[in-house]
N, C-alpha and C positions, 0 to 999 in steps of 0.2 A: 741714707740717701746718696752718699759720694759712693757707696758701693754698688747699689743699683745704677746706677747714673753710668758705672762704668762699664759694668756688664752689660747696659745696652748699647756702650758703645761699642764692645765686641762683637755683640752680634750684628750690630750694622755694619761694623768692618769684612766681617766673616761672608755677609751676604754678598757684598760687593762686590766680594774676592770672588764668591761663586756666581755671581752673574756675569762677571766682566771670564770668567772660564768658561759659560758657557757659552758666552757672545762668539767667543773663539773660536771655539768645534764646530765642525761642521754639521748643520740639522740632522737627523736621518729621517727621513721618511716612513712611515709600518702603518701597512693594511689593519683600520679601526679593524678590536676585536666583535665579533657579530654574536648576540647571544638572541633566543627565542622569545618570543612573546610573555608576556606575563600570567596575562589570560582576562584583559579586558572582554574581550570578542567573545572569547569562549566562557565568560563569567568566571572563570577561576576564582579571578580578582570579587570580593566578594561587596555587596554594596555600603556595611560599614567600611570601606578599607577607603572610599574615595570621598573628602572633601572638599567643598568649595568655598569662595570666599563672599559669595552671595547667588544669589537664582532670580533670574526675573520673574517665574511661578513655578507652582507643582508640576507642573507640565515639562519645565526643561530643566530637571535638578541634577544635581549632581551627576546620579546614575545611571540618565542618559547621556553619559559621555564616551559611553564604550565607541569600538569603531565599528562601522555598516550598521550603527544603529539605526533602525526604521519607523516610521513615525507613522500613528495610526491616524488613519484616514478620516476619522470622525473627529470635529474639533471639539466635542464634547468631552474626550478621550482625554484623561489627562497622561496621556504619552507622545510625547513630541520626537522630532527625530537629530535631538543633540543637547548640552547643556548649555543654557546662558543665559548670562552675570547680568545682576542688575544695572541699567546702565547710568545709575546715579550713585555708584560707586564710583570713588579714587581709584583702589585697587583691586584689580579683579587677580585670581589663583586659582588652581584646581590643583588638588597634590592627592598621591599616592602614597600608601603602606604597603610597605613590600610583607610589613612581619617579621623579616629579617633580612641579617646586612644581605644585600643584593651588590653588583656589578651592575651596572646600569650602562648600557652603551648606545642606545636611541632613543627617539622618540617618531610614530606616525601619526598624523594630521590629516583630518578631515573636516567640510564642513557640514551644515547642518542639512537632516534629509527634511526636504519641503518641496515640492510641487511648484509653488507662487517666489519664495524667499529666494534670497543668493546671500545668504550667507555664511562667515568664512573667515581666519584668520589670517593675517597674511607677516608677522610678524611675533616671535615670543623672546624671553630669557628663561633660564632654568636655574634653579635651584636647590639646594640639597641639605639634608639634616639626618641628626641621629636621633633627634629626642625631640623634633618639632617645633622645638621653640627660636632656635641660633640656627639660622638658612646660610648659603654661600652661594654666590651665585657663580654656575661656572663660567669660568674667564680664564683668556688665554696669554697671563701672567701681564699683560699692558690693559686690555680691558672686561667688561662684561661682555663674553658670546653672545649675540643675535643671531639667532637660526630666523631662516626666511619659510615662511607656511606653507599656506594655499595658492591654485590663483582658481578654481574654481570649488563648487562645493561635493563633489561627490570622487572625483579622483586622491587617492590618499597618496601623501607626498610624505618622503623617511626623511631625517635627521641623525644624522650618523654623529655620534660622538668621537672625536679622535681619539683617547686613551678613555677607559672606563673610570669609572665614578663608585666609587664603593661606600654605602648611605644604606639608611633603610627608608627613611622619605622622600620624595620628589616632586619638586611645585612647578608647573608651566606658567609662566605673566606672561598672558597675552598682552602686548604693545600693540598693533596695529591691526585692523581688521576689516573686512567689507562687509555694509551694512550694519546688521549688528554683533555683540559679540558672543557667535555662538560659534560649537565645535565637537568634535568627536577625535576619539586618540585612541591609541595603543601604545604601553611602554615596553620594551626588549629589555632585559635583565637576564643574568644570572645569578639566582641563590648561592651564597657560599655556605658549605656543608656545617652544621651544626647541631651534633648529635644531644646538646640540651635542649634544642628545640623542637620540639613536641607537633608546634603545626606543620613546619617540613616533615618531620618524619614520617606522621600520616597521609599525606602526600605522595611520599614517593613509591614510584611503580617499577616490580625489580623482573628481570629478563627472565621468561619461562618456558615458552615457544620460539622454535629455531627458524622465524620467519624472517622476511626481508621487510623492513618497520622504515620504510619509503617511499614517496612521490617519485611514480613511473608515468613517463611521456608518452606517447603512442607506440614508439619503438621498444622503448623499456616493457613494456606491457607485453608486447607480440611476444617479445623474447621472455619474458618471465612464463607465458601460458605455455608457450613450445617449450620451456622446459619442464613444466610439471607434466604434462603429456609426457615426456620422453622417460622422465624418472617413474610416471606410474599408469606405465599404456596399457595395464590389463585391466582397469577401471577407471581411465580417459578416453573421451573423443573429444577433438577440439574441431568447431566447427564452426561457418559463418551465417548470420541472418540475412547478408546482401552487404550493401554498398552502399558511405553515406552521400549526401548530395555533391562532396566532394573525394569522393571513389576510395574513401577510406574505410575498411573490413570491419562489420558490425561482429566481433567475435562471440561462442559461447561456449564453456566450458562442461562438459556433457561429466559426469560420477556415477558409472553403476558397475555392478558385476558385470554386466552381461552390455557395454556400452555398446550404441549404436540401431538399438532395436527397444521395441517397447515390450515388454513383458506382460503376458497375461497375467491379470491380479495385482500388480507393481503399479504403484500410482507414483504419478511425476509433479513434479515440486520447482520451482523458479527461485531466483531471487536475481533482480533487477538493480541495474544504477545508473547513474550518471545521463538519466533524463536532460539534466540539464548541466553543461560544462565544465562548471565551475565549483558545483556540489562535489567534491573529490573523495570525501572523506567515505562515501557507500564505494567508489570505485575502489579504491585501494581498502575495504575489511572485505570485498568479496573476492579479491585478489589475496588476502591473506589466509582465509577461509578454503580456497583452494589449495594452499597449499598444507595448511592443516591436515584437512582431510588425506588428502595422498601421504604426508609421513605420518599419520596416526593410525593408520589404514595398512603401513608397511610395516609400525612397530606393534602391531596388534590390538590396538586399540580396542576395546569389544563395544564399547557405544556407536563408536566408528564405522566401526565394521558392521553393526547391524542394520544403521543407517544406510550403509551405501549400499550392501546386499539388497536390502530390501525398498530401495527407493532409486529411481531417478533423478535425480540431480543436475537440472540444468544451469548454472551459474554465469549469466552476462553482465559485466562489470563495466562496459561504455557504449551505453545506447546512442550517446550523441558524441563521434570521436569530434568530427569540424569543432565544436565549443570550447570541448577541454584541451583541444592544440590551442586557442584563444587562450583561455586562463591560465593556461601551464604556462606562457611566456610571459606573463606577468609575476608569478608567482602567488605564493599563501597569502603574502598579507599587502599586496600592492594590486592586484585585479578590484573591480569593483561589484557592487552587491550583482548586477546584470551582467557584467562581461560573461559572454560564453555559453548563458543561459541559454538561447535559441539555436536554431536549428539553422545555418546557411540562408535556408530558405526561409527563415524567421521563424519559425515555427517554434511555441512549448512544446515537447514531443507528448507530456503530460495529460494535456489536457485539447491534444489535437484528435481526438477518437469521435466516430459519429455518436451522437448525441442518441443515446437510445432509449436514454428517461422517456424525455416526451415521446416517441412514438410507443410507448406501450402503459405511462401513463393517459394516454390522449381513445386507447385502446379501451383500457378500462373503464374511462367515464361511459362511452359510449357502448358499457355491457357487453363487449364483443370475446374478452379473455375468459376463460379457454377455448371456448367453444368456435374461433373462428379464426383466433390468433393466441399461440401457446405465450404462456407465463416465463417461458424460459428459450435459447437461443433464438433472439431477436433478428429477426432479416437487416441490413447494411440499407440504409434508403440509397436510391439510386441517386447517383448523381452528385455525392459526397467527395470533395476534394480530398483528396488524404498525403501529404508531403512522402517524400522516400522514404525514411525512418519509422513513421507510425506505419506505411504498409507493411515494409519487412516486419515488423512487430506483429501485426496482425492477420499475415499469413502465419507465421512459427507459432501463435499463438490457437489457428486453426488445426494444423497440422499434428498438435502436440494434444493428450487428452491432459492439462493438467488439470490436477484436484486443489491446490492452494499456492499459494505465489505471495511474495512483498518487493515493494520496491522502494528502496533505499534515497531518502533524498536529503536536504540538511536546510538550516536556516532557524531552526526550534528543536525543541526537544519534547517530541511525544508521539503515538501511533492513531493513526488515523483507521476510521473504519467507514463503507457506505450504507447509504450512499450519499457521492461527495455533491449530489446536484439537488438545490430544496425545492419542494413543489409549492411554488407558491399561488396558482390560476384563482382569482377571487370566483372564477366560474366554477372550478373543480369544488373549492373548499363546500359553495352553496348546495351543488350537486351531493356532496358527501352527507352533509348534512337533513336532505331531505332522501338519501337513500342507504342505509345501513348495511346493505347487500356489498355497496361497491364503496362505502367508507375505506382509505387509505389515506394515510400520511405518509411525509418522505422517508419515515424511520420503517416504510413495508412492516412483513411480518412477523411480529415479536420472538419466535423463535430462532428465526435466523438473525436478526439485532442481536438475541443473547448469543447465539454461537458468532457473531461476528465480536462483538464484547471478549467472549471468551478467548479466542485466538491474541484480540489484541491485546492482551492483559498477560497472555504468554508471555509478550515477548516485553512488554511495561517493566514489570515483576521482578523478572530477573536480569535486567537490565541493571548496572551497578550505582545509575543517579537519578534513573527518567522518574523513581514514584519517592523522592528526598525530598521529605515535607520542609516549605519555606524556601524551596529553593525558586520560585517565582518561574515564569516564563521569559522567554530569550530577550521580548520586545514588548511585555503587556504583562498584565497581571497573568499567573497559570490558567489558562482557558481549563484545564483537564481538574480542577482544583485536587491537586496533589495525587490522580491516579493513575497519570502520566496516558490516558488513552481518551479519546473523543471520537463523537461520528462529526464529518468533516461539513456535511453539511447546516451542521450547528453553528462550527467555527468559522471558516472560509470557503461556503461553498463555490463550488467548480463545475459549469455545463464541460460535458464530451471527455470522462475522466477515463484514464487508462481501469482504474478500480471497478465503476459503473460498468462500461464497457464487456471488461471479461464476465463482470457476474451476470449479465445479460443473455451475451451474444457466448460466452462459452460453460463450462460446469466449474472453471475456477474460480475459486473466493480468493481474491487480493486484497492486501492491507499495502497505507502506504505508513514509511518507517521512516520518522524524520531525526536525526542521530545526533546534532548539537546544532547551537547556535553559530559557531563560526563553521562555515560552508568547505570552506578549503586551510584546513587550522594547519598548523608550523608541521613540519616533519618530526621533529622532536616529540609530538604529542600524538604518534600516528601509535605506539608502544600502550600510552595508557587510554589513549578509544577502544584498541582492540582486547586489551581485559576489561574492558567498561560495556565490550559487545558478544564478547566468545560465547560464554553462555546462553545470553537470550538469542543470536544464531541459532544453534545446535537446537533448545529449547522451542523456537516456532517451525524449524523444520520439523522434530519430532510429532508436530499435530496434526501430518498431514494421515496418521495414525490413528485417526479418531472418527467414530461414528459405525454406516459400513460400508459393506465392500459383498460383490457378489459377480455371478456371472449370468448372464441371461440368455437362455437355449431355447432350440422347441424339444417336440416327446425325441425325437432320430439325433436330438446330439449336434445339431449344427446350430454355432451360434449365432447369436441374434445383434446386429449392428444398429444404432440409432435407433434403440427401444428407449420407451421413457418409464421411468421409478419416480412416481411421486410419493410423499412421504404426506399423510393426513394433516391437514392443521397449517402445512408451510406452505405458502402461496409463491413455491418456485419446484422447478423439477431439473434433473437433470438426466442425461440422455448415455447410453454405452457407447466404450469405442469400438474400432474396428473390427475388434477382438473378441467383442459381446460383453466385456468387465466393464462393472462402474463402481466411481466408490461417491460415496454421500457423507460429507463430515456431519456430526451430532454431536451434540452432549447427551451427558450418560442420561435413559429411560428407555421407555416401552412407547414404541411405535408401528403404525401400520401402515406397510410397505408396499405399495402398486407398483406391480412391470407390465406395461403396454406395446406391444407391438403390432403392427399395419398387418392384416389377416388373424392375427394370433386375441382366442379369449384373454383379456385382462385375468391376471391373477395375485391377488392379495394377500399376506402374511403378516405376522408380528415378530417384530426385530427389537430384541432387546441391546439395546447399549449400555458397556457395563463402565467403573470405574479401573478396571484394571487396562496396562498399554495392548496395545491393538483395537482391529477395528471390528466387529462382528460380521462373519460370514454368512450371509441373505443372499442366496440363491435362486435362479427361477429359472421353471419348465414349464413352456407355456404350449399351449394346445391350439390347435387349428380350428377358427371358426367357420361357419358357414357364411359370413357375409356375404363371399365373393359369390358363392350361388344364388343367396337371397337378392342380390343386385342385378344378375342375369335374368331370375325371374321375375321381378320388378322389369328391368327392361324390356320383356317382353308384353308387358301390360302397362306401355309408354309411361311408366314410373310415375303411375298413381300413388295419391299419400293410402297409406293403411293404416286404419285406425286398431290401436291396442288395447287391451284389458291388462291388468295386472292387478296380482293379489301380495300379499305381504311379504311373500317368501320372494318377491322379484323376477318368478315364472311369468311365461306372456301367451293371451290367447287371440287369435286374429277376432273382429268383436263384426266380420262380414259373411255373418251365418246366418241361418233362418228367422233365429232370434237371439236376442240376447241372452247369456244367463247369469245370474243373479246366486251369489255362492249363499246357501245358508249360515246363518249364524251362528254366534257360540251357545249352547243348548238345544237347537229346535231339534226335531224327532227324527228319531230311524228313517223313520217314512220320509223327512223331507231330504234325507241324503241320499235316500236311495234313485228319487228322485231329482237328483243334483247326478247324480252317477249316468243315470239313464241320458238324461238331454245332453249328456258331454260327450255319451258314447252316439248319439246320433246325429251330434253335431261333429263328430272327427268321420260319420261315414259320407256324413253331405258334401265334405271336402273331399272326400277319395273321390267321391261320383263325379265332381266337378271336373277335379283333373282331368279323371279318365274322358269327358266330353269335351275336353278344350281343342278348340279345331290348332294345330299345330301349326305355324309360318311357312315357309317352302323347304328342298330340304336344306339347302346351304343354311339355313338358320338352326333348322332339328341338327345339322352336322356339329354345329360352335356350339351346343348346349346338351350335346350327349352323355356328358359325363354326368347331367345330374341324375341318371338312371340306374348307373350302376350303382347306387348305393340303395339296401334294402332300405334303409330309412329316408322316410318323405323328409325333407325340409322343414317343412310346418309342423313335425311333430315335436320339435325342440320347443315350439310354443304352446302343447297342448300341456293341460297339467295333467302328470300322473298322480300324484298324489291327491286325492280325493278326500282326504282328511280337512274338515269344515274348519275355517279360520276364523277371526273374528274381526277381519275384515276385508271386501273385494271390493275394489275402484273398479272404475272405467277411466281410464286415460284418456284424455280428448288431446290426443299427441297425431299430428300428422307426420308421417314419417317419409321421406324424399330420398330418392339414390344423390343426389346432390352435398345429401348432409350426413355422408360416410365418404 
């Protein structure tokens, strides 16, 4: 006892000596060291890893304590938008497992997301432990630190720790708080390296690509594009879509052999970002993506290379600059869930597009598609406001013939497919249901569902977390139940979506690509999104290779502009470019293939789609009809209906003859065919005699209708049938036919 007794009185001699040494010195001042997120936001942080010290219900447990967590709008929902303590506890805690010793040198605070509530911490202490049990609170050698919180609930306020803290657990005691005690956080830490430990290691993400793994500001940006142009101008154009409401350059990144022109055959391909501000993390991987491509493109790359030979590549990385100058001044983890999301003008640029569902839903019910309004590029209703940003959009989107597109957004992890807008009309549904002809739901028609499935399953797939069974959704249970893709209008739908939109009004299929739950994550973690995204990049670009692809002519070799190729069975079509090429994404099968153009006979083929890469080439020569003179002679006979006969084979015979006739049947005799032959041949001489008696207009009218003479062949003979061969069955068509209804 006299010996311990004295030993502690050295050590309190000892101490003395070193407090009253360092009373002496002078302080020094040193910038807290800053270390990155842990990965509440982003889920890193996994949901065993966060305890609390009670919950007021399932609704705000522990693991909603991440930051910009979102609270679902249904209060039936048991996901609220923060954790909080029961408040008939003593003491309330939230603590962290880091897993391992960590550096800990902040803490960010927020309060609770709710609509009606204001609640909000405004007061904590912290404390720290290695094994859970023996806490310390930190203090600054006189007493316990008190960090000051909130003073509202949706702006996150940092706590910067003077020198780090090296623990592997971390507890918050909220002391003071408005309302009740509820909150949302993020911890900053640095893992210290340790190669026993097994969950760091699989963790960690090691340097492969010689890109720039950084948040670029508007100017950062200009200057990164103008240097990949300059390092690789024989397969860059870099150009603008216009100006944003604050006169800031909507730029886009053009990738092909042959940049600056559209190639016959060569289908063109997008990918989209920065819709909204503050989502950064699409802006900077298609910024990274470009410059991939140009040095793997320079060191030979042969995947590379075949891609950008054989494709266009247009790459826009900030649709909405005004927003992201907002959040970039904030930074990663201080902007809040909305900062920056709109447009100047307020605008979602997302989901500012005229709404084309209902006009061609509203089409349908009332029986009028196809036949009076096409299934596929939908007219703009007049009169449609549209901000600065979705018009430039939507010119470049005219301009351009693309065949498939995504647009990069953040906030969740999963891909979205259309369409994003539900049909809900209790009027539609009754309609449906008493008319089987024009039965639709909002999921349209199942084969293009499946190839819309299929695309978004590209890029799910090979994605390195989006289909990681049990990893949950960002803010709710996984809406995709673990296959990382959904149609949007299941989940959240959207009237006037940029997705809807193009698949309407243009022949591109868009998907939107939502890439994690923190919107604008740490710089630090910009290295492991883009090996979490390289592949399924490359991978949905490659599909714009799928299905087919043809070119559309008459018999003389001159192409055919805005012919339409419907494909059997899909109740969409889409249309050629300038050039006369279209292409049609499919999954692999046997399909039959219509190309239509304005004077030109329709002509139909079977196009095999196979499983190997490329798309099948389906071609069409189509031939000059007579409508245009059947309408001249119609107008000369004030465009009376003429009634048709038709027999199986699809031939047509005018049925305004002396008599009708009646084709014999399968079996009856010699005699009655020969007899079938006779009145057909006296019925094509009653039409010649007729001609030849028709008193003709004056001549300025015989002048505009000359031409139908020069051809030995009557007009009406394309109706008579030649083949005489007895079928086994002939209608009468009670069809009135109108110059009106060509």
């Amino acid at each position: 006892m006299e010996k311990e007794r004295k030993e502690q009185e050295e050590k309190e001699r000892k101490r003395k000596l070193h407090e009253e040494k360092r009373l002496k010195m002078p302080r020094v001042v040193k910038d807290p060291k800053v270390c990155p997120p842990l990965g509440l936001e982003s889920h890193r942080v996994a949901a065993d890893q966060i305890l609390a010290s009670s919950t007021s219900s399932h609704r705000y447990s522990p693991q909603r304590v991440r930051l910009n967590m979102q609270a679902s709008g249904n209060e039936d929902d048991l996901n609220g938008g923060a954790w909080c303590a029961n408040p008939e506890e003593k003491e309330h805690w939230i603590e962290l497992d880091a897993h391992s010793l960590t550096e800990f040198t902040g803490v960010i605070t927020q309060g609770r997301d709710d609509p009606l509530e204001n609640d909000y911490i405004t007061s904590y202490y912290v404390a720290f432990s290695n094994d859970s049990r023996e806490w310390v609170l930190l203090h600054d050698d006189y007493s316990e630190w008190m960090f000051f919180g909130n003073s509202d609930k949706q702006t996150p306020v940092t706590s910067q720790f003077v020198e780090p803290v090296v623990a592997r657990y971390m507890r918050l005691l909220p002391q003071s708080w408005n309302g009740s005690l509820c909150m949302r956080m993020e911890v900053m830490g640095c893992p210290l390296p340790d190669p026993a430990n097994l969950y760091q290691s699989q963790n960690e993400v090691f340097h492969r690509d010689d890109l720039d793994y950084s948040h670029h500001s508007y100017q950062d940006m200009e200057k990164l594009m103008k240097s990949v142009a300059d390092e690789c101008p024989d397969i860059t154009n870099l150009y603008s879509l216009g100006k944003s409401s604050k006169g800031l350059e909507m730029y886009v990144m053009e990738m092909s052999d042959q940049p600056g022109k559209h190639e016959t055959g060569e289908p063109e391909f997008r990918y989209t970002a920065g819709f909204h501000g503050n989502e950064a993390l699409g802006r900077e991987l298609v910024l990274m993506l470009m410059q991939y491509l140009c040095k793997e493109y320079k060191d030979g790359n042969p995947r590379v290379r075949r891609l950008v030979d054989g494709t266009r590549i247009h790459l826009a990385p900030s649709l909405n600059p005004d927003g992201h100058v907002k959040a970039f001044e904030k930074g990663s983890e201080l902007g809040t869930w909305l900062l920056g999301h709109w447009t100047e003008e307020g605008h979602d640029i997302f989901q500012s597009f005229p709404d084309l569902n209902t006009v061609l839903w509203d089409a349908e019910d009332k029986g009028i598609v196809p036949k009076l309004m096409p299934n596929h590029h939908v007219a703009i209703p007049e009169g449609f406001l549209i901000g600065v940003e979705t018009r430039a959009i939507i010119s470049w989107m005219e301009n351009h013939p693309f065949v498939l597109g995504a647009n990069l957004q953040g906030g969740e992890r999963l891909v979205t497919y259309p369409f994003d807008m539900y049909r809900l009309t209790k009027e539609a549904d009754e309609r449906n249901k008493r008319s089987n002809r024009r039965k639709r739901q909002y999921e349209d028609e199942e084969d293009n569902q499946s190839l819309f499935r299929w695309l978004a399953i590209s890029y799910a797939s090979t994605h390195r977390t989006m289909t990681q069974v049990g990893q949950g959704g960002c803010h709710s249970e996984d809406p995709t139940g673990g296959l990382g893709i959904i149609n949007r209008a299941k989940w959240k739908p959207v009237p006037g979506s940029m997705n809807d939109f193009s698949y309407l009004h243009t022949n591109c299929f868009e998907l939107s690509i939502f890439l994690g739950c923190d919107k604008f994550p740490h710089q630090s973690e910009l290295l492991r999104e883009w090996e979490n995204n390289k592949e399924a990049l490359l991978t949905f670009l490659e599909q714009v290779h799928r299905g087919i692809r043809g070119i559309v002519m008459d018999k003389e070799g001159n192409l055919l502009s805005n012919a339409t190729v419907s494909v059997e069975g899909v109740n969409h079509d889409v249309r050629t470019a300038e050039s006369g090429d279209y292409w049609r994404l499919l999954n692999p099968g046997e399909y039959r293939v219509t190309a239509r153009a304005e004077g030109y006979s329709p002509l139909t083929k079977t196009c095999v789609v196979g499983f190997d890469p490329g798309a099948t080439l389906c071609s069409f020569n189509l031939t000059k009809s007579n409508w245009d003179r059947i309408k001249a002679i119609m107008a000369l006979h004030g465009n009376k209906p003429i009634r048709l006969l038709s027999n199986s084979q699809g031939r047509w015979v005018s049925s305004q003859g002396p008599a009708a006739i009646s084709k014999p049947s399968v079996g009856s005799s010699t005699r009655n065919c020969k007899k079938y032959r006779s009145r057909l041949m006296r019925l094509r001489c009653w039409r010649l005699q007729k001609m030849k008696s028709t008193t003709l207009p004056p001549t300025t009218t015989v002048t505009s209708i000359a031409p139908l003479t020069e051809s030995t062949t009557s007009w009406y003979d394309s109706w008579v049938l030649e083949d005489t061969t007895p079928s086994s069955e002939y209608t009468l068509l009670d069809y009135n036919y109108k110059i009106d209804d060509y």
